[in-house]
C-alpha positions as CSV (number, residue, x, y, z in Angstrom):
1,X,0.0,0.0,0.0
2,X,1.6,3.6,-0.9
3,X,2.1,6.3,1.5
4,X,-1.0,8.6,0.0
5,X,-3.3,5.3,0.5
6,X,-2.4,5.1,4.4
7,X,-2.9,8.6,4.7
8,X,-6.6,7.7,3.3
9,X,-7.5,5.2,5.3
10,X,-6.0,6.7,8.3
11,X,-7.9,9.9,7.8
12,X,-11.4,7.2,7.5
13,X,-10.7,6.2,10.6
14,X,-10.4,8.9,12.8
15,X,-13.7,10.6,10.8
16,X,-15.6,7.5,11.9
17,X,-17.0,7.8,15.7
18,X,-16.4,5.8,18.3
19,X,-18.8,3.2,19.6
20,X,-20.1,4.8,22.7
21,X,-19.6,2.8,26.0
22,X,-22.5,2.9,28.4
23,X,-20.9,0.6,30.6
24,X,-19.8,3.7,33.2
25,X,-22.1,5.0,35.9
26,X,-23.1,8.3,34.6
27,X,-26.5,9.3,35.4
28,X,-29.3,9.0,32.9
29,X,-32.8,11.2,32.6
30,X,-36.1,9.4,31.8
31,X,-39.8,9.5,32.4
32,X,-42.0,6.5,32.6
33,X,-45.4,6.4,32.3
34,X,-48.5,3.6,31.7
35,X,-48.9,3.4,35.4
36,X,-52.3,4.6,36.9
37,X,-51.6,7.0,40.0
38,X,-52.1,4.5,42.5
39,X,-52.2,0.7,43.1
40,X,-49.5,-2.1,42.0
41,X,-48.8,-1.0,38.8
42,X,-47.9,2.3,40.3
43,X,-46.0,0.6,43.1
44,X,-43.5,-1.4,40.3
45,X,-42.9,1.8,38.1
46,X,-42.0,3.4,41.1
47,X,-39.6,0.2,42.4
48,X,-37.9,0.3,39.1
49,X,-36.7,3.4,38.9
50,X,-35.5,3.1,42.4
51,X,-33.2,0.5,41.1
52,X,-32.2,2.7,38.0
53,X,-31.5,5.7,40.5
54,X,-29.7,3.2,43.1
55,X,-27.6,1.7,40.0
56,X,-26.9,5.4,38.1
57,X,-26.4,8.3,40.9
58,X,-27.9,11.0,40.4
59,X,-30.4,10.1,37.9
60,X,-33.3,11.5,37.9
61,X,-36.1,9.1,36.3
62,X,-39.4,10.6,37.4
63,X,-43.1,8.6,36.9
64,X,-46.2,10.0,35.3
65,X,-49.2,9.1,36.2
66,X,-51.3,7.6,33.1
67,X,-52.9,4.9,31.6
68,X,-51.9,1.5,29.6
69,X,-53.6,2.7,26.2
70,X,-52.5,6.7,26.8
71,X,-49.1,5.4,28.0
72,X,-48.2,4.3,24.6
73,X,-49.7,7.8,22.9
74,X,-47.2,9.6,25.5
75,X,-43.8,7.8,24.0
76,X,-44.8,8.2,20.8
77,X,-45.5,11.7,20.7
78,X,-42.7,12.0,22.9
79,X,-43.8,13.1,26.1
80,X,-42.5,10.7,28.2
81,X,-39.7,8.0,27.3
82,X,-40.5,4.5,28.9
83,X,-44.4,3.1,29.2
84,X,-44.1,0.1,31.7
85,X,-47.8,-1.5,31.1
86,X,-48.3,-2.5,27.5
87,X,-49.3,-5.4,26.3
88,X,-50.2,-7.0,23.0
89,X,-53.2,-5.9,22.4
90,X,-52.3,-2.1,22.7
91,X,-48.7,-2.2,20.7
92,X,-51.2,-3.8,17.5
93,X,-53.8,-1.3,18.4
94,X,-51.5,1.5,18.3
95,X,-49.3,0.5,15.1
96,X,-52.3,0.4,13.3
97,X,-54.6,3.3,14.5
98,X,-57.1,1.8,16.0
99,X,-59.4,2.9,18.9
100,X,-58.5,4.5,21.4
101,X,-56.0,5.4,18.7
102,X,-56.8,8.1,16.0
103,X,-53.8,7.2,13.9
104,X,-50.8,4.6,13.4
105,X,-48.4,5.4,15.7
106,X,-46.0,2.5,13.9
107,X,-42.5,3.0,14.0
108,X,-42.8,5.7,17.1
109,X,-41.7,3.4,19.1
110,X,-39.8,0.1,20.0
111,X,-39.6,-2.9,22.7
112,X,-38.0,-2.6,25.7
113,X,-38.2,-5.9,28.0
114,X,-41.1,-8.0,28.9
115,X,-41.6,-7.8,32.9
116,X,-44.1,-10.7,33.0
117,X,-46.5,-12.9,31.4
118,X,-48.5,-14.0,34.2
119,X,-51.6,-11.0,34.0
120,X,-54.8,-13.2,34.0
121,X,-58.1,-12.0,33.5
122,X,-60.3,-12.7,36.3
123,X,-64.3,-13.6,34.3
124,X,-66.2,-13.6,37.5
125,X,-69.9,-13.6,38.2
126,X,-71.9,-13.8,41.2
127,X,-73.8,-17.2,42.4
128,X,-76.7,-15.3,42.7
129,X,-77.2,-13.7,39.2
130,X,-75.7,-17.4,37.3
131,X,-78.4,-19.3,39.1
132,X,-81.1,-16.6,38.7
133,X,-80.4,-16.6,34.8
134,X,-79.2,-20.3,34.7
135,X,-75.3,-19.4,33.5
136,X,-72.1,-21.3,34.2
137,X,-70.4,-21.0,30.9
138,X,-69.7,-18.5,27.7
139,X,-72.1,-20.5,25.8
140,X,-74.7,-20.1,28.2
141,X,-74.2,-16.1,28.0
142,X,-74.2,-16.6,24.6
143,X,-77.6,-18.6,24.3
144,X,-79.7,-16.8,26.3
145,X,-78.7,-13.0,26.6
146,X,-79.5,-12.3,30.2
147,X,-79.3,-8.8,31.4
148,X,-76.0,-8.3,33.4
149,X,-74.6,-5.5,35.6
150,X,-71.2,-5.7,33.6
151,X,-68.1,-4.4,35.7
152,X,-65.4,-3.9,33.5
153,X,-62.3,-1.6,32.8
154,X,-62.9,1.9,30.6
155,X,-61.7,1.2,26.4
156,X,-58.6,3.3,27.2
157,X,-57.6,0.3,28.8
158,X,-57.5,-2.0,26.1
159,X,-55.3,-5.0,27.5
160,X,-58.0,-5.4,30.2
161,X,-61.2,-4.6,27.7
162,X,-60.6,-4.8,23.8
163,X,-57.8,-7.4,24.2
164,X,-59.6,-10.0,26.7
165,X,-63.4,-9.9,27.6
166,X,-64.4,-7.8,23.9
167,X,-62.6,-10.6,22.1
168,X,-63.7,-13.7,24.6
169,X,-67.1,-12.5,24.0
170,X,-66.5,-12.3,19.9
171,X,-65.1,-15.8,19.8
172,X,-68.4,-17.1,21.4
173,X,-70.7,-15.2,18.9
174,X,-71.7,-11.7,20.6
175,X,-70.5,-8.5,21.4
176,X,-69.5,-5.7,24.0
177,X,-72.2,-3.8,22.5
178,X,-75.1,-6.4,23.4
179,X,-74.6,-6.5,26.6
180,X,-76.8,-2.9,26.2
181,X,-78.7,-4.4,23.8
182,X,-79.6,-7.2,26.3
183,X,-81.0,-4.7,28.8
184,X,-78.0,-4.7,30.7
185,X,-75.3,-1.9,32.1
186,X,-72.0,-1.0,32.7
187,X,-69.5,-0.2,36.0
188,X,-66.5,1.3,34.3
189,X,-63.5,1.2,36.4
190,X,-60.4,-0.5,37.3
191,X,-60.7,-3.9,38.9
192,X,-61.3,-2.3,42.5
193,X,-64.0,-0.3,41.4
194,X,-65.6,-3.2,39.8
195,X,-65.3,-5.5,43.0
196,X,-66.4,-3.1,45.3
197,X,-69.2,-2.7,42.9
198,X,-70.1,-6.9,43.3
199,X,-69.9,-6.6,47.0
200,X,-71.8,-3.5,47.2
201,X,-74.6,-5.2,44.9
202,X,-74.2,-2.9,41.9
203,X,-72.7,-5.6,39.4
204,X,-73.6,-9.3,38.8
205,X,-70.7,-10.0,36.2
206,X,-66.7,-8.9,36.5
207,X,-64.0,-9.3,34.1
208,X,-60.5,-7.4,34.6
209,X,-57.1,-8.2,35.5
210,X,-55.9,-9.8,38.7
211,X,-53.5,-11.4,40.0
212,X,-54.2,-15.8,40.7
213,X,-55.0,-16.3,44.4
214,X,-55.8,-12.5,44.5
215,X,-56.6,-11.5,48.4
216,X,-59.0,-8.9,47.5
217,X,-61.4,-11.7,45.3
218,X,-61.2,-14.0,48.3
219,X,-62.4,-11.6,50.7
220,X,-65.3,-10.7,48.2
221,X,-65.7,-14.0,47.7
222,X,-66.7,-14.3,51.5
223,X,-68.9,-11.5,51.5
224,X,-70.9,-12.4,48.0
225,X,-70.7,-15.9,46.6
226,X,-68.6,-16.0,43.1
227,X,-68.2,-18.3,40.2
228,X,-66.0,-18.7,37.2
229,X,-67.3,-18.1,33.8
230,X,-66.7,-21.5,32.5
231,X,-65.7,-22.4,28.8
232,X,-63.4,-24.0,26.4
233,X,-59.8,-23.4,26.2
234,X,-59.9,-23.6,22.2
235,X,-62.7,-20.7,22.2
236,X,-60.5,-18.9,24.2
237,X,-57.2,-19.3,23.1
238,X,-58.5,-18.0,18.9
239,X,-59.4,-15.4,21.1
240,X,-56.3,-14.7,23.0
241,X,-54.4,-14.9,19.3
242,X,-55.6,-12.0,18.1
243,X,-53.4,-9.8,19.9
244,X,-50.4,-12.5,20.7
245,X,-51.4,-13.9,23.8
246,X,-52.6,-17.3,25.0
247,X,-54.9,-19.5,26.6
248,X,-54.4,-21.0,30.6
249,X,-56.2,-22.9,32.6
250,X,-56.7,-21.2,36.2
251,X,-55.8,-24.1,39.0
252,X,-59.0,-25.8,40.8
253,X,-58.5,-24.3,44.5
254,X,-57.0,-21.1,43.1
255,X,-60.2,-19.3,44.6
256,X,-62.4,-21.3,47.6
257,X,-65.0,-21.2,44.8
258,X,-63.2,-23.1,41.9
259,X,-64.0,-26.7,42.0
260,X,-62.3,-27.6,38.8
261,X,-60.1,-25.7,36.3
262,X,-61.2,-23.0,34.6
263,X,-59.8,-21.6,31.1
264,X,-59.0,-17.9,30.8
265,X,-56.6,-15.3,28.7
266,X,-52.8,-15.0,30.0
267,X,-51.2,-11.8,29.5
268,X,-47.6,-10.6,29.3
269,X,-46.7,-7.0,29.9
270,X,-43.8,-5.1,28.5
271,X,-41.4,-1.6,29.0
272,X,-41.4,0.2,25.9
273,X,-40.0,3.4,24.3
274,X,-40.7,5.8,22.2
275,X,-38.4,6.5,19.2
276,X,-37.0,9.5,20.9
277,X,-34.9,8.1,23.5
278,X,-30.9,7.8,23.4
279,X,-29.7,4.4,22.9
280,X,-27.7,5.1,26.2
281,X,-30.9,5.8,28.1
282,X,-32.5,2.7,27.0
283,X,-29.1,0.3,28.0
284,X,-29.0,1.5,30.9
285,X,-32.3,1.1,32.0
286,X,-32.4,-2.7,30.5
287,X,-28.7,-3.1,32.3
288,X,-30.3,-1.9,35.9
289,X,-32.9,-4.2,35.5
290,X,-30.9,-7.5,34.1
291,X,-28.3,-6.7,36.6
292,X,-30.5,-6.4,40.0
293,X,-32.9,-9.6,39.3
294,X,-33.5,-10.4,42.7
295,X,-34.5,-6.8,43.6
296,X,-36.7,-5.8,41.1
297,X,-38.5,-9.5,42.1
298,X,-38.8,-7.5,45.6
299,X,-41.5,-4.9,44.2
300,X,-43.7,-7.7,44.8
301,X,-46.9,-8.8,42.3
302,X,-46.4,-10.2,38.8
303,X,-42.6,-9.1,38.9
304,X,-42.2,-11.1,42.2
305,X,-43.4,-14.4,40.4
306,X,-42.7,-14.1,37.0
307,X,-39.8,-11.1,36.0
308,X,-36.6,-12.8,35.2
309,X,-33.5,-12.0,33.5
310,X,-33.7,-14.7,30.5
311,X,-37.0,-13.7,30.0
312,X,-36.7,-9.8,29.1
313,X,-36.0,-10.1,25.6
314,X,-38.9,-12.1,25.3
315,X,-41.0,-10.4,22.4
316,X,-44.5,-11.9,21.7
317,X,-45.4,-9.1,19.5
318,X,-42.3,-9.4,17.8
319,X,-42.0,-5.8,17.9
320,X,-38.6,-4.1,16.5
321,X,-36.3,-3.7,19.8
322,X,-35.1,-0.1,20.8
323,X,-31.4,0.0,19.5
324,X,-29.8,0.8,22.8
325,X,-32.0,-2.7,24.4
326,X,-30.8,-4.5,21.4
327,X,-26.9,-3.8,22.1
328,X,-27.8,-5.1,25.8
329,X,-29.4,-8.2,24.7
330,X,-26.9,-9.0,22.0
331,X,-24.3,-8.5,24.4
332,X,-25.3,-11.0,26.8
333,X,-26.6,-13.4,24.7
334,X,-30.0,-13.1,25.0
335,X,-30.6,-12.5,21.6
336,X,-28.8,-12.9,18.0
């Protein structure tokens, strides 16, 4: 190689940048939302970035209040940088701009880390209203359209409405919308509001999110006898595929009231940016959490029994990563 052709490549490679190394502990700036302002979901946004904090001095990595559905609105449009509750059903929603979105949102944002895949959706009803209207299963429901007292999350929660109970009740031939039709009503709320509103008398039917052996349903359980929405796992799990999901069976003697198994839709919940963030910002976070397992198991809830560091680059939705979760994964292993 001649002199002038050194000189040339020499000059290429100090005009290319460096690959930067995250691998220091300088602090990182982030805002996570998806969380509602207060119960569990709030507690585990909160415990995370207490490890991120703990891990990167003098961070500051703040949470906003929000919702699962607006969480994902908020990274895209870049007013926050992490949502920590999505799930299938609102990633597919919001690529392709369906309600609650009014446009695609595609490619405004990436995958993070799953945190768990044990959300189950709890399809409850009360002893009183089944035997009243003679109901144990789907079919049932399905059959003879009784007027129900439905308590169930608000749209803007789609995991918990459009992505479990709205497509349960499709794949057994009806529809949110007849439960009106039926001469029925609605109690909007999270899962609290709508099991107050079963022991308070106010609701005959429930279907939301909770966790299996849940304290809260036993103790309504001994204040207003339950039961367990029967059905078949096959019905169930065409339609947990719509939104990359699956069918589970919920243990006989996981509730006082459950005398058998019962089938129902799993969920898996995910950490997600939006398009915005610095590759650094993202590594680090992903790092903090690969790096402190055992602590972020001691938020308690789903993380407790189902986060684990081989699991985070777990990707249903097969969603494109965030480049600076990528590097992490790659790194370790955990993907090629």
């Amino acid at each position: 190689m001649d002199f002038a052709r050194v000189l040339a490549a020499a000059a290429l490679l100090v005009a290319l940048p460096a690959a930067a190394d995250f691998n220091d502990k300088k602090p990182i700036n982030a805002t996570v939302t998806g969380a509602t302002p207060s119960g569990y979901p709030r507690t585990m946004v909160e415990g995370m970035n207490a490890v991120v904090r703990d891990t990167y001095p003098g961070s500051a990595v703040s949470f906003k209040p929000n919702s699962p559905g607006g969480g994902v609105l908020e990274i895209a449009e870049g007013r926050a940088d992490f949502t920590a509750t999505a799930t299938g059903t609102e990633v597919k929603l919001a690529n392709e701009g369906v309600s609650p979105y009014s446009k695609p949102l595609k490619g405004k944002f990436s995958y993070v880390m799953q945190l768990y895949d044990n959300q189950f959706i709890h399809f409850l009803m009360t002893k009183e209203w089944a035997d009243a209207n003679g109901i144990k299963s789907w079919a049932d429901i399905a059959k003879k359209k009784p007027k129900m007292r439905l308590a169930i999350n608000r749209p803007d929660n789609p995991q918990t409405t459009i992505g479990g109970p709205y497509e349960v009740m499709k794949a057994h031939g009806f529809a949110i919308g007849d439960i009106e039709k039926w001469g029925g009503s609605f109690v909007l709320g999270n899962s609290s509001i709508g099991l107050d509103a079963i022991v308070d008398g106010k609701a005959d039917v429930f279907m939301n999110a909770r966790n299996l052996g849940d304290a809260l349903v036993k103790d309504v359980a001994s204040k207003r006898a339950l039961l367990w929405i029967d059905g078949d796992r096959a019905t169930v799990q065409k339609a947990s595929d719509t939104f990359n999901f699956k069918a589970d069976m919920v243990p006989k003697g996981t509730y006082p009231f459950m005398d058998k198994d019962y089938p129902t839709v799993r969920m898996w919940v995910s950490l997600l940016a939006g398009s915005h963030v610095p590759d650094e910002v993202v590594y680090k976070y992903v790092k903090a959490m690969a790096e402190n397992e055992a602590r972020v198991q001691e938020i308690g809830g789903s993380l407790k029994t189902s986060f684990t560091t081989a699991k985070m680059a777990v990707n249903p939705a097969n969603l494109a990563y965030h480049p600076g979760a990528l590097r992490y994964y790659k790194e370790k292993g955990l993907v090629k």
